[in-house]
VOGU-3710 file (C-alpha; in Angstrom, 3 decimals, decimal comma):
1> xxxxxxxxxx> 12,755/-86,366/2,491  15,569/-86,077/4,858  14,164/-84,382/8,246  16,057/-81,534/9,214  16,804/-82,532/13,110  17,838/-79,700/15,392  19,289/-82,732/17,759  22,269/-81,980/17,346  21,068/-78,492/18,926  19,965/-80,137/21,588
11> xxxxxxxxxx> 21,930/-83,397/21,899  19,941/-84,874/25,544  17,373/-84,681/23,152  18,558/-88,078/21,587  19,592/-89,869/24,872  15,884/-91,643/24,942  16,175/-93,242/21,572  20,227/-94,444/21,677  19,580/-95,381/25,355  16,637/-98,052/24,470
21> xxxxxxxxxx> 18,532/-99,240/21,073  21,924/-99,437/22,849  20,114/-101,522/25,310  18,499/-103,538/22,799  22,173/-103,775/21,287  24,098/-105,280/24,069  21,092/-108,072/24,858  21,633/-109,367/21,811  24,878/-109,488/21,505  25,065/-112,902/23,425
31> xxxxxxxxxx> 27,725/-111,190/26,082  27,486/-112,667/29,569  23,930/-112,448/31,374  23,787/-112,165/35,144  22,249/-109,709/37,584  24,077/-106,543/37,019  26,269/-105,665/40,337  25,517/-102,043/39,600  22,607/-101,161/38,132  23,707/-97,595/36,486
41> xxxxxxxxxx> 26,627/-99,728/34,030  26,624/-97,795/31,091  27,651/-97,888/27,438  29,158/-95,176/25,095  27,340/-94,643/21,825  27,371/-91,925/19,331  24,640/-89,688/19,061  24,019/-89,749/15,481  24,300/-86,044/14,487  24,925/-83,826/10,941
51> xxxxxxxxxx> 28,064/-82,948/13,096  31,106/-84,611/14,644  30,207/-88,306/16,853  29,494/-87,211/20,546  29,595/-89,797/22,823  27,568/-90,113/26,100  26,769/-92,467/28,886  23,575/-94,207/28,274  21,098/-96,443/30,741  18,184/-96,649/30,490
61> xxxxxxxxxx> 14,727/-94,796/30,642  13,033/-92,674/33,095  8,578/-92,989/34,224  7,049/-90,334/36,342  4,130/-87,785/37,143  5,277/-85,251/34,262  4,419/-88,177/31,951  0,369/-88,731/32,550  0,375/-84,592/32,162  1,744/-84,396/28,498
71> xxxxxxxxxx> 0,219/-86,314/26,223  0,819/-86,197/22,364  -0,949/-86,841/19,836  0,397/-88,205/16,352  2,368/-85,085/14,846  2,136/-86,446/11,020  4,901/-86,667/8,671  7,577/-83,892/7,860  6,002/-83,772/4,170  2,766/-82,665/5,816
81> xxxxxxxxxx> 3,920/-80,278/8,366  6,129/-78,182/5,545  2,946/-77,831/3,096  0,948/-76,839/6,207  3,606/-74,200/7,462  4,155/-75,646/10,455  7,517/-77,175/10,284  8,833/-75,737/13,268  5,877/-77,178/15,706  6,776/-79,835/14,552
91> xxxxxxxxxx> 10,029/-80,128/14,999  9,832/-79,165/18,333  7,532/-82,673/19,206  9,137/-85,485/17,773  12,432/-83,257/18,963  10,882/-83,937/22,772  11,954/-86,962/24,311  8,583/-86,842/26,652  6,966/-88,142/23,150  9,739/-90,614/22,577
101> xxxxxxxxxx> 9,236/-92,221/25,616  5,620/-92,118/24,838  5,609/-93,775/21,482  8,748/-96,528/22,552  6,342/-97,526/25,683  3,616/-98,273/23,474  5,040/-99,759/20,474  3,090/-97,022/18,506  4,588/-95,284/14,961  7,826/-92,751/15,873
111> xxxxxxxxxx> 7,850/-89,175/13,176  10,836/-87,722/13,067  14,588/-88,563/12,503  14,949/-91,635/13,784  11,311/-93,386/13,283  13,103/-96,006/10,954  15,542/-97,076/13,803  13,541/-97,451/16,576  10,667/-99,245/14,008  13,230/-101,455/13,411
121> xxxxxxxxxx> 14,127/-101,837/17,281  10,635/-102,025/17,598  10,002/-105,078/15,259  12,887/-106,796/17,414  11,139/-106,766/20,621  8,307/-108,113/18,890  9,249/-111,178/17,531  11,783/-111,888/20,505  11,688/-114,772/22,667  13,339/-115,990/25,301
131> xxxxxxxxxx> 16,582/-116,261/24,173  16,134/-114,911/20,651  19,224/-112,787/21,063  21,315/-115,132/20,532  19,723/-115,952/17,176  19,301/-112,787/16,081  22,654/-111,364/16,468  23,863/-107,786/16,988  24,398/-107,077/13,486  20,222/-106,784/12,973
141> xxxxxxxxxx> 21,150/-102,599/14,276  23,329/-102,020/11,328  26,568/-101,754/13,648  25,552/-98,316/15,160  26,497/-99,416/19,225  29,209/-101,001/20,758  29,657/-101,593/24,604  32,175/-100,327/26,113  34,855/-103,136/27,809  33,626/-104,305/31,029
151> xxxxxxxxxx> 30,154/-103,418/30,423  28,024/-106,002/32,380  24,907/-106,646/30,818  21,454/-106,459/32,861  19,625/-109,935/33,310  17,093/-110,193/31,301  13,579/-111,849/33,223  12,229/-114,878/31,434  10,065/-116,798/33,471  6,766/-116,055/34,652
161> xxxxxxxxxx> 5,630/-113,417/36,757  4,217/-115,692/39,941  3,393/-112,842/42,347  3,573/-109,300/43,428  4,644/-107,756/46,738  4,044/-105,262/49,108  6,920/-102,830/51,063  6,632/-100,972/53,722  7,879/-97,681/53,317  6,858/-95,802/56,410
171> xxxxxxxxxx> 4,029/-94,418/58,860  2,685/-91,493/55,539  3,905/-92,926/52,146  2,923/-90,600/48,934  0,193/-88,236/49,265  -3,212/-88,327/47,466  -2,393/-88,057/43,486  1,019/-88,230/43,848  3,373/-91,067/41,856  6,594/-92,874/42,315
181> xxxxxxxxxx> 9,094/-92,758/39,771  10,438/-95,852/37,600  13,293/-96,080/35,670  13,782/-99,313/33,251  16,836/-100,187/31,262  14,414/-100,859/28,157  10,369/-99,597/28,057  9,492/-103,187/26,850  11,553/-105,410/28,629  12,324/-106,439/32,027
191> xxxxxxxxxx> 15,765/-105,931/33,720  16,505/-107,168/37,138  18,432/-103,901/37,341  15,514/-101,852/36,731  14,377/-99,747/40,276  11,083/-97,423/41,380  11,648/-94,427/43,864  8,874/-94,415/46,655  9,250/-90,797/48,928  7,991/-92,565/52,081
201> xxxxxxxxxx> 6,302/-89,418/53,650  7,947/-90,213/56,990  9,710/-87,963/59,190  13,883/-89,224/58,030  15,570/-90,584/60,928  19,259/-92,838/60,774  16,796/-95,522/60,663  14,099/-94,398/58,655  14,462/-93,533/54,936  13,113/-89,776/53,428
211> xxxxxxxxxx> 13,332/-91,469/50,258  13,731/-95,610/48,678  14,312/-97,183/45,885  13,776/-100,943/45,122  15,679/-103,175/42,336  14,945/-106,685/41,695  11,614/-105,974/41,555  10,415/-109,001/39,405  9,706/-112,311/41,118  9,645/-114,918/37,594
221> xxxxxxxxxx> 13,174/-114,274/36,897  15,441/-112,115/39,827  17,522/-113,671/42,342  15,872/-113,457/45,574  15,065/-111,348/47,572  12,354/-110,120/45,526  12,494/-106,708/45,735  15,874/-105,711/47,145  16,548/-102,459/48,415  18,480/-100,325/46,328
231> xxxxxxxxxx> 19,262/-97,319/48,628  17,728/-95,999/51,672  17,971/-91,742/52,512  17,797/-89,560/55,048  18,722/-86,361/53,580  18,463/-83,680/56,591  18,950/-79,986/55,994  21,063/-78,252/57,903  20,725/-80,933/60,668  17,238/-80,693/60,596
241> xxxxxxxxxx> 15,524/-84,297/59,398  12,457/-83,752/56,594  9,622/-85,183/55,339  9,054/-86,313/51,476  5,615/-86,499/50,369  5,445/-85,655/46,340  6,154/-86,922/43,340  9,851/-87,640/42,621  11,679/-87,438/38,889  14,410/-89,433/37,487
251> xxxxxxxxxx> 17,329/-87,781/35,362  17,708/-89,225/31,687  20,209/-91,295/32,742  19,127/-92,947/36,020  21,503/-91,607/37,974  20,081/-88,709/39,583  16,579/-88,149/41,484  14,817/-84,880/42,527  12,284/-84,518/44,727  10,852/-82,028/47,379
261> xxxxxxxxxx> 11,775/-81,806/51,105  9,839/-79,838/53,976  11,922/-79,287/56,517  10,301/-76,923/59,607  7,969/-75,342/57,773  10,070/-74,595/54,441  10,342/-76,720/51,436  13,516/-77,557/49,516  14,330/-79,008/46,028  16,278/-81,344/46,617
271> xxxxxxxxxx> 18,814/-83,244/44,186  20,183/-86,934/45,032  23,082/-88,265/43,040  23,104/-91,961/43,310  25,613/-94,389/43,999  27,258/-97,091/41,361  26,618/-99,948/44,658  23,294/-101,029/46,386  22,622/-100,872/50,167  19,649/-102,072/52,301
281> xxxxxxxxxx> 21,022/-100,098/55,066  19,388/-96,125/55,807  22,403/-93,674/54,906  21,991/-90,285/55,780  23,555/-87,603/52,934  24,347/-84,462/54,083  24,027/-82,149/51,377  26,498/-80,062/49,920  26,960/-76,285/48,234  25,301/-76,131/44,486
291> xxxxxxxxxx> 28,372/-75,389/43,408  29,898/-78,656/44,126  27,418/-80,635/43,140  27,951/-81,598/39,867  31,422/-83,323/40,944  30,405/-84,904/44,421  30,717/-88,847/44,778  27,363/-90,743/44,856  25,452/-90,862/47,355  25,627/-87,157/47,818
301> xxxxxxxxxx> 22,832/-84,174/47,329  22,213/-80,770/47,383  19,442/-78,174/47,727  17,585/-75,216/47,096  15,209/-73,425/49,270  11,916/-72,391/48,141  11,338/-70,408/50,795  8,283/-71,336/52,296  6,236/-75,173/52,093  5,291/-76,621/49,156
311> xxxxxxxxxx> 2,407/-79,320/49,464  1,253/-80,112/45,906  3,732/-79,294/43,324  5,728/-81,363/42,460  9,016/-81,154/40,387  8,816/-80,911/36,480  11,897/-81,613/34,307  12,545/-79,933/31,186  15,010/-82,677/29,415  15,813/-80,232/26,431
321> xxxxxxxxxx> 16,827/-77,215/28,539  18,164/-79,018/31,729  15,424/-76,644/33,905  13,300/-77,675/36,306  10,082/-76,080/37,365  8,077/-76,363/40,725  5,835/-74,234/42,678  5,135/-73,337/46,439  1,960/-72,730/48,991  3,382/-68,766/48,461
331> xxxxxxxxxx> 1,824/-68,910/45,199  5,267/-68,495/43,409  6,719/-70,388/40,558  10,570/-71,255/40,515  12,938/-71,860/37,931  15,982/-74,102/38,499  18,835/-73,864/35,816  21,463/-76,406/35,128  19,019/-78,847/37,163  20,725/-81,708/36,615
341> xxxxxxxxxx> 23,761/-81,185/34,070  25,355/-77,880/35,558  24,990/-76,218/38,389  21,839/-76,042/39,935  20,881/-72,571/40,469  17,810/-70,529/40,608  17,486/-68,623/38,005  14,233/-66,756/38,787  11,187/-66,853/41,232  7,823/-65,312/39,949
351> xxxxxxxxxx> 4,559/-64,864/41,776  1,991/-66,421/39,921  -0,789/-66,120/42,012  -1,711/-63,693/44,626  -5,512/-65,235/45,171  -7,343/-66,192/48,492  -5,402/-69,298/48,225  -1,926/-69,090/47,000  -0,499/-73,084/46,980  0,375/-73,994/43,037
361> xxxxxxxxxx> -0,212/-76,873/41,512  2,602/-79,146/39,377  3,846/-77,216/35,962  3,728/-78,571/32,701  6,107/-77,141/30,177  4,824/-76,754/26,614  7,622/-77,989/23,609  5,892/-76,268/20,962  7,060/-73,399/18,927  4,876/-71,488/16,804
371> xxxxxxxxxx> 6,641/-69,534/13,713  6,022/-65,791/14,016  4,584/-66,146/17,635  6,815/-66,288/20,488  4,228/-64,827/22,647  2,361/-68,193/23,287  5,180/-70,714/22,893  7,032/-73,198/25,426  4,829/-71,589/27,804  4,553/-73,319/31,642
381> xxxxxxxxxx> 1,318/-74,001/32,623  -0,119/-74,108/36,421  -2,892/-73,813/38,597  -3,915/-72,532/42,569  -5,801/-73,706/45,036  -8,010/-70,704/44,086  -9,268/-72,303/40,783  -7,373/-70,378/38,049  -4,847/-71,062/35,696  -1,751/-69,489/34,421
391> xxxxxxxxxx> 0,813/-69,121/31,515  4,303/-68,240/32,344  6,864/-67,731/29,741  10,825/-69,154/30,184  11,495/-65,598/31,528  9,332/-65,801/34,427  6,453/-63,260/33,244  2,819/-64,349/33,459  1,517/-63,574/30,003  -2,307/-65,165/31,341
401> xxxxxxxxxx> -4,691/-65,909/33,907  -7,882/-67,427/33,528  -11,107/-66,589/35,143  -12,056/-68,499/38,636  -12,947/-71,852/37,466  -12,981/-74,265/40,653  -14,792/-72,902/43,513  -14,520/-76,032/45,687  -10,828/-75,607/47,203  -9,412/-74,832/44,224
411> xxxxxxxxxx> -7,151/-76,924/41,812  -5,470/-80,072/43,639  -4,263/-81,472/39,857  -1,407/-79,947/37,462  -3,344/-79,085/34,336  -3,167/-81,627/31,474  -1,431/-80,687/27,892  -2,139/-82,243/24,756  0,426/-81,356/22,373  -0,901/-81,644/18,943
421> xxxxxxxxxx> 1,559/-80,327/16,137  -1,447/-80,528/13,755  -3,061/-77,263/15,290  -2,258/-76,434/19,049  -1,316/-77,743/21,964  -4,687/-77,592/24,155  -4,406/-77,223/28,563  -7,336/-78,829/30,288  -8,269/-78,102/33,788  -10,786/-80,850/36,031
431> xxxxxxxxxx> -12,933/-78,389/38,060  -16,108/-78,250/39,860  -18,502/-76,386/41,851  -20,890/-77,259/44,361  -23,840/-74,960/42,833  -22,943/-75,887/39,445  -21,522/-79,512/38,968  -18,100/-80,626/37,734  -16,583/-79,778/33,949  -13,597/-79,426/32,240
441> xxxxxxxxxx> -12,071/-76,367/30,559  -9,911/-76,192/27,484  -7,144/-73,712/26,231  -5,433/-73,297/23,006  -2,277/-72,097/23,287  -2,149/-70,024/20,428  -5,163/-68,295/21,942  -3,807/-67,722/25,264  -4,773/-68,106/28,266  -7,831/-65,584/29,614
451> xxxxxxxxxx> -11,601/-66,098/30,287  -12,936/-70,075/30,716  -11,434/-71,174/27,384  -13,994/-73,483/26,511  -16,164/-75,393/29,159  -17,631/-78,609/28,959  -19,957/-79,278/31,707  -20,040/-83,337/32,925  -22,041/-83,742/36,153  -24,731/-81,323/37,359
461> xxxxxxxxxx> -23,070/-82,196/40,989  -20,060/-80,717/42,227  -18,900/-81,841/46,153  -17,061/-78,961/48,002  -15,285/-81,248/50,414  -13,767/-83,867/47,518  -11,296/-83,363/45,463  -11,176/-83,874/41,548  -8,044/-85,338/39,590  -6,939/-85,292/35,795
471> xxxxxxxxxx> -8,548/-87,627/33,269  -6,628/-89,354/30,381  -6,954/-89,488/26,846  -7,494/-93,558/25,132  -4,980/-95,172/22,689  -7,777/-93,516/19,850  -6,861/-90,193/21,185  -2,696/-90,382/20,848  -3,170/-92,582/18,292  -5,220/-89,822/15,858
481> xxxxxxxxxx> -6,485/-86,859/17,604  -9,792/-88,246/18,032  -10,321/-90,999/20,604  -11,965/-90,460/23,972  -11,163/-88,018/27,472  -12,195/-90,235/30,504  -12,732/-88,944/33,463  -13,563/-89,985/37,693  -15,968/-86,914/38,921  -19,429/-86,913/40,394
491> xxxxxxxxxx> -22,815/-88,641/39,442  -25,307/-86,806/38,273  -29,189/-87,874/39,467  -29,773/-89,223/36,088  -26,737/-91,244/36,361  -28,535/-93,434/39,189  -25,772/-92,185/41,643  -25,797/-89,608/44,087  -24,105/-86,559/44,180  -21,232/-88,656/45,931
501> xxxxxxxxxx> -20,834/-91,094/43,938  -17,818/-91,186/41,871  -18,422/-92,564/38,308  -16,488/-93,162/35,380  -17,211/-90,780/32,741  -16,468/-90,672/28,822  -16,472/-87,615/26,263  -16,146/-88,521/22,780  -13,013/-85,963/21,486  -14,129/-83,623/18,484
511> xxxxxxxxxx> -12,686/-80,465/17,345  -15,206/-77,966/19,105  -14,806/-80,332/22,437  -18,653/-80,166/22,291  -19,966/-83,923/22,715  -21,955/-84,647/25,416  -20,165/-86,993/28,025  -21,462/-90,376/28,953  -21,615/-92,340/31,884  -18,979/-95,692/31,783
521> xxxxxxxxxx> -19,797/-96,580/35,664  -20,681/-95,971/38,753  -17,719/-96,848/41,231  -18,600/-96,675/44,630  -22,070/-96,806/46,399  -21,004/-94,175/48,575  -18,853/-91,114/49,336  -15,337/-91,371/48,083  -12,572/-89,360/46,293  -11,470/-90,771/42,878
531> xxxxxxxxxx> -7,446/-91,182/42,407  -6,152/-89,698/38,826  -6,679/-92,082/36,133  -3,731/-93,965/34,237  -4,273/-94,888/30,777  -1,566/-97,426/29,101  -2,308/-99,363/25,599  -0,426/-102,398/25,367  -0,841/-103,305/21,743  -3,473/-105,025/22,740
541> xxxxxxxxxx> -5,838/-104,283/25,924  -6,264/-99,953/26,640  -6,208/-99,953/30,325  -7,144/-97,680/32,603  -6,134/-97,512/36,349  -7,789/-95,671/38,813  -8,731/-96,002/42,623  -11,208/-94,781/45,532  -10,906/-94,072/48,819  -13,908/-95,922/50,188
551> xxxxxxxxxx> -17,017/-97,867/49,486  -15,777/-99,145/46,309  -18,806/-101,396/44,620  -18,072/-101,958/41,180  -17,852/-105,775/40,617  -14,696/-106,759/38,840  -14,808/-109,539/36,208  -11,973/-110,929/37,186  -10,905/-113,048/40,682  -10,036/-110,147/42,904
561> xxxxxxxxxx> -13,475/-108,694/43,366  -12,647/-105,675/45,631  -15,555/-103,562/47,904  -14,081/-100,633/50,219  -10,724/-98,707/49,052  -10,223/-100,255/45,628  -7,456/-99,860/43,041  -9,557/-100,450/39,359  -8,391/-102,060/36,377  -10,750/-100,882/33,634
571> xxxxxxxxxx> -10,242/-102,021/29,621  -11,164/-99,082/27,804  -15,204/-98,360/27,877  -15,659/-101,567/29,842  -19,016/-101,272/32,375  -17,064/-103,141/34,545  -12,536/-103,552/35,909  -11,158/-106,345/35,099  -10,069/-106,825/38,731  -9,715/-104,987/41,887
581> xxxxxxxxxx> -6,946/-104,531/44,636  -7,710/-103,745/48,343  -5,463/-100,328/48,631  -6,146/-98,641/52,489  -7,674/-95,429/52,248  -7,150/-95,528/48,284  -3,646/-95,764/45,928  -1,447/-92,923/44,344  -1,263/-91,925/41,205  -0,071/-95,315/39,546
591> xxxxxxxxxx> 3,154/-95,818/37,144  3,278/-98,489/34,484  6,860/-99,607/34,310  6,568/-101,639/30,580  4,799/-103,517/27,656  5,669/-106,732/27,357  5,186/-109,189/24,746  5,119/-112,359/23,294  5,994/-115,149/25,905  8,788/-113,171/28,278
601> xxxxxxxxxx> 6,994/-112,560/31,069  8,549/-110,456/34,367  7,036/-107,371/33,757  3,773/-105,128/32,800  3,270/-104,400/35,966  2,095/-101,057/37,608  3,696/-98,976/40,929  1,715/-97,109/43,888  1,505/-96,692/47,098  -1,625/-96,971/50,407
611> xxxxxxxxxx> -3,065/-93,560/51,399  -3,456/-94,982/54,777  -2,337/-97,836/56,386  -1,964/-101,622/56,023  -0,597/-104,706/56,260  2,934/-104,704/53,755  2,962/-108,649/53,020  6,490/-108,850/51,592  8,473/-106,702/54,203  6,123/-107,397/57,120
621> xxxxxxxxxx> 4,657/-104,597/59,509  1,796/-102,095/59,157  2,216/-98,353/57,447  1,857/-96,859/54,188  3,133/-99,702/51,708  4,967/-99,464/48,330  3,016/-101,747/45,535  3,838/-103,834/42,851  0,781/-105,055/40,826  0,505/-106,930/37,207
631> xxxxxx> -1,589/-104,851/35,122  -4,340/-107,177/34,035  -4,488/-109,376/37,419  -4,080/-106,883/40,183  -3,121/-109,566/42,256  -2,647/-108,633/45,885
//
């Protein structure tokens, strides 16, 4: 049956897909390798429509926060989702490019329009070698992509990965649960051309950066040095030098970054166009009106106020509608329009939350639409410092709150959506309460949000002084609904931990979200605060990242037994990481930039930063350091 796409509705909708096979197209079409001089050369392809050919420029594709806080699960086929009567929920997931990503980074089955394609584009990484592209010839695609003259092609890595390094990126560096940002020309491959934005959470001087990005990040196959600075910011407001301390996001098409600013007390959104050319040296960009944004020459930026400071949410992208969503310490939610293709404008400012404690969490932007009930969908979901969450519709009105379900400080993480075109999307929050332990709470979003949803209670010990971060769901989970939620929280007594201890925990996934969870490990053998947890199948190992603070005790299996402020490598339900990585004062939130296979090495690695300081071996000096790490070795 022939799906009936609405991408040509929404034509960024199909950047993710061309971008990744037009990628795939040039490398093997035995043009000249070399380091690319500019890592944002682009191609035109069509975007294969029921309409006339568009063309756009296409690079490469994006990794940040917004991505370990939307999850999908397997939508089914079109056949299915017709008899059930829910053709249009599902159309609006394999229509969301956050799902591309997620299936094209894990090799896992595509629904929708172009699953055939990118199987096939899929098969080709798979049984790719070295230099298979040579062999294999351009033709394999059918003919769909052609370069455009000039295009220089990215070098491809194909030696072994033969260490890691460490940059220093300033005196503060991310702030706890926060990420950097990656953006790769292919999800499976290395490219010496792809980069990773660290905000360096350092005051920005005209020698000190607000913001970096490194290229040449792999050390088996890029020309030294290995990594090479890309560009360097200072991007002051109205004179006035700021400070850069959240997650950043990447536009579709790698040229564009936003992030958030605080500059004397008040926070900005800024935007950062970036230039064509790389430079080592700290630039400062003065930013210009919002108005002339959209034509300004790289490197130039612009901003938006949000009119008071803004300490934990960070910047959410909505790729279909070009909007971007973040919150303030105010308790109010902003809407940016034309975010990144138009120009940039607030379109509306809601209070969310008028509680005790007012600072928002990170939003999360629902793609579902349920036929016949417009009330509950493409909803934005957030939470305060007070413990509740919200749902905000694309108008701005809060259509529910939740009861008070964190007592300790409130939220610190966004609240995690599962989008599941079967049935719902679900929102879970990671609470806990010092009188009656730590749980999580799920919402339907058909249902609304109101009440506690539905609670399932993990530890009987709840800490009012550390803070709790998402979980993730396992390759079972994506993979068919059922799977498993792990989680870092509290031991319980029976858990041979105290109430300090952070452990590993596992609930088996069912449809009442009843199961009782189990204990995976106890981390630390003494008080620490547990980093959100990464979770990224390879095809062949389900890993799971995650880090403490302090008086990490956990032996690893592996050569890098770390005790103290550990980053974990965990398989999947293992009692024990596979290795450990001395990170001062604990890691980030951690990116995985790719899945490699076969015998190409250069890659499948993962991106983070120190909480606190130490010694940055590659760039020399002391402060909070930007991190390169293979996945399985963690080698420091």
């Amino acid at each position: 049956m022939r799906s009936k796409s609405r991408w040509f509705m929404r034509p960024w909708m199909a950047l993710v897909v061309f971008t990744v096979v037009a990628g795939l197209t040039v490398f093997m079409s035995g043009q000249q390798r070399g380091r690319m001089a500019n890592p944002q050369s682009s191609m035109h392809v069509p975007i294969l429509t029921y309409g006339p050919q568009e063309e756009m420029e296409l690079h490469g594709v994006p990794d940040d926060w917004s991505f370990h806080h939307v999850n999908f699960t397997d939508p089914g086929t079109e056949e299915d989702a017709i008899r059930d009567g829910r053709h249009e929920q599902w159309l609006s997931v394999v229509d969301e490019p956050r799902y591309v990503i997620q299936q094209l980074k894990r090799r896992q089955l595509l629904r929708g329009p172009y699953a055939d394609l990118v199987a096939r584009m899929n098969d080709l990484f798979q049984n790719r070698e070295a230099d298979a592209a040579e062999r294999l010839g351009a033709d394999r695609l059918g003919g769909f992509f052609s370069p455009v003259k000039g295009f220089r092609p990215p070098r491809w890595v194909k030696e072994k990965i033969q260490s890691d390094w460490s940059e220093k990126l300033g005196t503060g560096g991310l702030k706890a649960g926060q990420y950097p940002a990656k953006f790769g020309f292919l999800p499976t491959s290395a490219n010496c051309s792809d980069y990773v934005v660290y905000p360096t959470g350092t005051l920005g001087t005209s020698s000190q950066a607000t913001i970096v990005a490194y290229t040449n990040l792999y050390s088996g196959g890029c020309s030294s040095p290995v990594p090479q600075v890309y560009w360097a910011y200072n991007v002051p407001v109205s004179s006035t030098n700021g400070t850069a301390t959240l997650s950043p996001v990447i536009d579709f098409n790698g040229t564009q970054v936003a992030f958030v600013e605080t500059v004397s007390g008040t926070s900005y959104l800024v935007l950062l166009r970036m230039p064509s050319t790389a430079s080592s040296t700290v630039t400062t960009v003065t930013p210009v009106a919002n108005t002339s944004y959209q034509g300004c020459t790289a490197p130039c930026a612009t901003t938006l106020t949000l009119g008071t400071t803004d300490t934990n949410s960070p910047p959410f992208y909505d790729y279909s509608n070009d909007r971007m969503y973040v919150g303030d310490d105010g308790g109010h939610l902003h809407q940016i329009t034309g975010a990144f293709r138009g120009s940039p404008t607030q379109a509306w400012s809601t209070t969310v939350s008028s509680h005790s404690s007012t600072h928002l969490t990170g939003a999360v932007v629902d793609p579902q639409s349920y036929t016949g009930d417009a009330t509950h969908s493409n909803l934005i979901y957030v939470c305060d410092n007070s413990g509740y969450l919200f749902s905000v519709n694309s108008s701005g009105t809060v259509e529910g709150t939740s009861s008070q379900m964190d007592f300790n400080g409130g939220f610190t993480d966004t609240p995690l959506l599962d989008s599941n075109s079967t049935s719902t999307s679900y929102i879970y929050t990671f609470g806990q309460h010092s009188g009656s332990g730590t749980y999580i709470n799920r919402f339907t979003a058909t249902s609304g949000v109101s009440s506690y949803g539905t609670a399932n209670s993990f530890s009987s010990n709840g800490s009012s002084t550390l803070a709790v971060y998402d979980g993730a769901f396992d390759v079972g989970h994506t993979t068919y609904s059922n799977g498993n939620l792990y989680w870092c929280a509290l031991a319980t007594s029976t858990s041979s931990g105290s109430s300090t201890y952070p452990t590993l925990w596992k609930l088996a996934m069912n449809t009442g979200f009843s199961n009782t969870a189990t204990v995976v490990a106890i981390i630390t053998n003494g008080a620490a605060t547990c980093s959100p947890i990464t979770e990224f199948d390879d095809n062949t190992t389900d890993w799971l990242f995650l880090s403490v603070t302090a008086n990490g005790s956990v032996i690893a299996s592996g050569s890098n037994k770390c005790t103290g402020a550990c980053l974990y490598n965990f398989v999947a339900a293992a009692t024990t990481p596979s290795d450990g990585l001395a990170v001062a004062g604990g890691a980030s939130g951690v990116i995985v930039d790719n899945n490699q296979s076969g015998t190409v090495a250069g890659s499948s690695q993962v991106y983070l930063s120190t909480l606190a300081s130490q010694t940055c071996a590659t760039s020399g000096g002391s402060g909070s350091c930007g991190i390169q790490a293979s996945q399985s070795a963690l080698a420091p």
